[in-house]
C-alpha positions in Angstrom: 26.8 -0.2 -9.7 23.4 -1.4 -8.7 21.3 1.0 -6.8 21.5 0.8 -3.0 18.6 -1.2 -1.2 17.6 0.1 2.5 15.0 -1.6 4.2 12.4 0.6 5.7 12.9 1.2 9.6 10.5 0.6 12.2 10.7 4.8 12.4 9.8 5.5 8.9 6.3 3.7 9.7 5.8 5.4 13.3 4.7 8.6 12.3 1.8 10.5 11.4 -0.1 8.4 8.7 -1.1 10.6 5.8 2.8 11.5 5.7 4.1 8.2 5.0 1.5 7.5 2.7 3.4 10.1 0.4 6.3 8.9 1.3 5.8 5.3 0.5 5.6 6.9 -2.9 8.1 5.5 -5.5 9.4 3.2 -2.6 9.7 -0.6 -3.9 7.3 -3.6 -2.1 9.4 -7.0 -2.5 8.6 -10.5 -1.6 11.2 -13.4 -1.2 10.9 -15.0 -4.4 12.0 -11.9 -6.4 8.7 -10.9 -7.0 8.9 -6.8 -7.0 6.8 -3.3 -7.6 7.2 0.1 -7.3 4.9 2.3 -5.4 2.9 5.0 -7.5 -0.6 4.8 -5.5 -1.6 4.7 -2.0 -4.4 5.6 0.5 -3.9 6.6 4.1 -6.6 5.3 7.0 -6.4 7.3 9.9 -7.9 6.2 13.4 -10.6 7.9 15.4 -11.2 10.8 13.0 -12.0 8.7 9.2 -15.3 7.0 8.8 -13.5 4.8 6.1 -11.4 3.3 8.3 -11.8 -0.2 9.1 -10.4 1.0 12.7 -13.1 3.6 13.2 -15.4 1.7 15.7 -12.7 -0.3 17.2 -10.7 -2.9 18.1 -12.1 -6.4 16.3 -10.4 -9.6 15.5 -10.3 -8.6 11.7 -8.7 -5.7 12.3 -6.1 -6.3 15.2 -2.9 -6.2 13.7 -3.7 -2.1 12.5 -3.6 -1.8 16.2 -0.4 -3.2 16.6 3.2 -2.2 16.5 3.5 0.2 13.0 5.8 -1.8 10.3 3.2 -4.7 10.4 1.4 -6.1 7.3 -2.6 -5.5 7.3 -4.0 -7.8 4.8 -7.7 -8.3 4.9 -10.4 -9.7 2.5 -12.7 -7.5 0.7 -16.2 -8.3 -1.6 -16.1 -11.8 -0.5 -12.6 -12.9 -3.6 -10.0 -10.5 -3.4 -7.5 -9.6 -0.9 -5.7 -6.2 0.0 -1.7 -5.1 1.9 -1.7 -2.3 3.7 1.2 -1.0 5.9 0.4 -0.5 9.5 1.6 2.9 10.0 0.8 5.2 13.1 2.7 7.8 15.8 0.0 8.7 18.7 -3.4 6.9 17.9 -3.3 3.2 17.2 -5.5 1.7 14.2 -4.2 3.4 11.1 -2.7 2.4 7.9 -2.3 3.1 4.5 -3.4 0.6 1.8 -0.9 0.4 -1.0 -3.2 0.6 -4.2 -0.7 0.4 -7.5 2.2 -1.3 -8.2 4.6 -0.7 -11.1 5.9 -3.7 -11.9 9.7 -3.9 -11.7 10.7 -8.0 -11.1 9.6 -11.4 -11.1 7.4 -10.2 -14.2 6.9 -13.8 -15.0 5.9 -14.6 -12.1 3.1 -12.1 -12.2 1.9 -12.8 -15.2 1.2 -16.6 -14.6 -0.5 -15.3 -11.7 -2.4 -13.2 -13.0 -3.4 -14.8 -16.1 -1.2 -13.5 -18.6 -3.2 -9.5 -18.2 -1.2 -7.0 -20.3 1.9 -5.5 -17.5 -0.2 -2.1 -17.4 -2.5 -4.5 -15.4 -0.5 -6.4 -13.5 -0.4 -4.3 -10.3 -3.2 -1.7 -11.1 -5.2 -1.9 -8.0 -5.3 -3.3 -4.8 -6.6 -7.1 -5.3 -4.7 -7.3 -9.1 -1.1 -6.8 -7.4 -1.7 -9.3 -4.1 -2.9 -11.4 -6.8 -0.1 -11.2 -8.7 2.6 -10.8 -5.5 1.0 -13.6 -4.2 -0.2 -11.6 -0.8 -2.7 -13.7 0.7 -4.0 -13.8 4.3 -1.5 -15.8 5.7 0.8 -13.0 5.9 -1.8 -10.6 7.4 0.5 -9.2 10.5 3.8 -10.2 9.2 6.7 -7.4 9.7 8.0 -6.2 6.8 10.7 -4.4 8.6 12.2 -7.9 10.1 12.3 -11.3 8.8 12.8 -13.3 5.6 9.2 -11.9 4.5 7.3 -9.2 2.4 9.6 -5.8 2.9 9.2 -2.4 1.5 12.9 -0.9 0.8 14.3 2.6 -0.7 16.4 1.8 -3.9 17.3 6.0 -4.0 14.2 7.3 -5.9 12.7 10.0 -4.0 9.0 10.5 -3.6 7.5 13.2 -6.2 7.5 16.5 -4.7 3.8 17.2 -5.9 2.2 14.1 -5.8 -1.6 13.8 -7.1 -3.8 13.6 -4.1 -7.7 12.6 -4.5 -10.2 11.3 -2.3 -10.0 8.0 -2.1 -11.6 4.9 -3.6 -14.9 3.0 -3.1 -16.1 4.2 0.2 -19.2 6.3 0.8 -17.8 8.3 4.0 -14.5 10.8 4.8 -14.8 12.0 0.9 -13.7 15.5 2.2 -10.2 14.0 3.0 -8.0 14.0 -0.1 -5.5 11.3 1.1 -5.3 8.9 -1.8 -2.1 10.1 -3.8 -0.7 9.6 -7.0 2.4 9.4 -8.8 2.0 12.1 -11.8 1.5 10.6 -14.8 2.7 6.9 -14.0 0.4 4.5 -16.6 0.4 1.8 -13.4 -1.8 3.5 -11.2 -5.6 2.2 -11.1 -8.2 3.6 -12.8 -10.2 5.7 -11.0 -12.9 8.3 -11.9 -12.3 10.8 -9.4 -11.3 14.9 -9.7 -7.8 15.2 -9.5 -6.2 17.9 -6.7 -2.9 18.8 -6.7 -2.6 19.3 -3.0 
């Protein structure tokens, strides 16, 4: 019997942000031409309190759809090439998200790989702008809900989060370094690489 497939609820994403970062953990992101990729590596953006956050001074036109109703895409462009999803994802304070970093790369692997240039499949999804380039996430679906709709959708196929997930600080930012809120699926070869002190939290 194929595994069950539940789309995520509009619940799941409104609650507090660095708990469904883990829990988006090992959950699958799916677009509507089959194209498909576990979970193993996110970052959670928290308004108000995280310098990092593209949220932290406020409201702009860039950043408008973090402020909007959790369950939302956030896709913005980054270094002037590549482009990065996030999942809007907040219960009291407005503006937070958490950027889904890694992919593993479970369907549509074809797909992928023409997009991306035939990169080994260790590659494929190993970062932030490798697996919207290889999903095919570009702008255009910056606010889309991926909890209604024929579009991008993040669904629960019945494999639980890890219980002790690896938590780090996060990526390529300069400010909030004290907050360890990028996590890791132990010892998944998909995640990105990163030279950073592992914490088991």
């Amino acid at each position: 019997m194929p595994p069950r497939r539940t789309r995520l609820p509009r619940a799941f994403y409104r609650r507090d942000t660095v708990h469904v970062a883990r829990e988006l953990l090992n959950k699958v992101l799916a677009m509507p031409d089959g194209r498909a990729g576990r979970i193993v590596e996110v970052e959670a953006y928290c308004a108000g309190i995280d310098p990092a956050a593209h949220t932290f001074r406020g409201r702009t036109a860039r950043n408008a759809t973090m402020f909007g109703e959790p369950g939302h895409m956030y896709v913005y462009f980054t270094y002037g090439m590549h482009w990065c999803a996030n999942a809007v994802a907040w219960d009291h304070t407005p503006g937070a998200g958490v950027l889904i970093r890694a992919l593993e790369p479970i369907a549509g692997l074809d797909a992928m790989h023409d997009a991306r240039g035939g990169v080994s499949e260790r590659l494929l999804c190993s970062g932030p702008a490798r697996l919207t380039q290889a999903l095919g996430i570009t702008g255009a679906l910056n606010g889309v809900d991926l909890v209604k709709g024929g579009g991008p959708r993040i669904y629960d196929d019945g494999t639980a989060p890890p219980l002790h997930p690896i938590a780090t600080p996060r990526i390529g930012i300069r400010h909030g370094l004290e907050h360890l809120w990028r996590f890791v699926v132990p010892g998944n070869l998909h995640v990105s690489p990163a030279r950073v002190k592992m914490v088991q939290p």
